[in-house]
N, C-alpha and C positions, 0 to 999 in steps of 0.2 A: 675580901671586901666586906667589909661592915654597911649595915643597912642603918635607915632611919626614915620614922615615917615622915612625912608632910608636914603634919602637926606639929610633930615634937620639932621640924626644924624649924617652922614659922616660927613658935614660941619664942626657941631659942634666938631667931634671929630680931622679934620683935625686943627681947628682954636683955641684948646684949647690943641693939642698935648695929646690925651687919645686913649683908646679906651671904647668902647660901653661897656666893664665889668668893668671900672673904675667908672660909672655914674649908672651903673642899681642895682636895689637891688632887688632880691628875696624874697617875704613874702608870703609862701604857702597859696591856699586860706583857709578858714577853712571850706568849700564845699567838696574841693578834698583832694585828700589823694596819694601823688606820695613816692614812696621809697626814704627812707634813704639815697640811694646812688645813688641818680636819680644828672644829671650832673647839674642840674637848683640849685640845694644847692652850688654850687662853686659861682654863683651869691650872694649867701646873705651876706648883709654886718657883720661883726664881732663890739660887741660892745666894745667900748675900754674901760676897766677898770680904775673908775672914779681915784680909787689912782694914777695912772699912770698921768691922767690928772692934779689930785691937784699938783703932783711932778714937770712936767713940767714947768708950772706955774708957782711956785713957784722959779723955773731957775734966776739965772742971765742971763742978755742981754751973756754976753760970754760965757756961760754954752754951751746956745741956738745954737750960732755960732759954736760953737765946734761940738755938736751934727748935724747941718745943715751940714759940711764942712765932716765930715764922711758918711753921707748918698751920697752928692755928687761922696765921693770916690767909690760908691756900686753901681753906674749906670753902 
């Protein structure tokens, strides 16, 4: 596990506009063993489904745009 202080991650999260659960990924170790419903699993990243990825891809440049300018709408 890699460390990092406080500082350097506020910095970072003030100068990339995130926050600390945007950047951290939770991978249990396989030593311990914490519950199912323990709040450190809201940490882990979700793999995205490769077809998703092929389809995207496979987008036109304006497909892309369209879908960009609707997430925009959802801030």
């Amino acid at each position: 596990m890699q460390e990092i202080n406080l500082e350097c991650l506020e910095k970072f999260c003030r100068d990339f506009n995130c926050t600390p659960n945007d950047i951290q990924d939770f991978k249990p170790s396989s030593k311990e063993t914490i519950s199912k419903d323990h709040a450190l699993h809201t940490l882990t990243k979700k793999e995205i489904d490769n077809e998703l990825i092929n389809k995207i891809n496979a987008l036109p440049i304006d497909k892309i745009q369209q879908i960009h300018n609707i997430l925009k709408e959802m801030e």
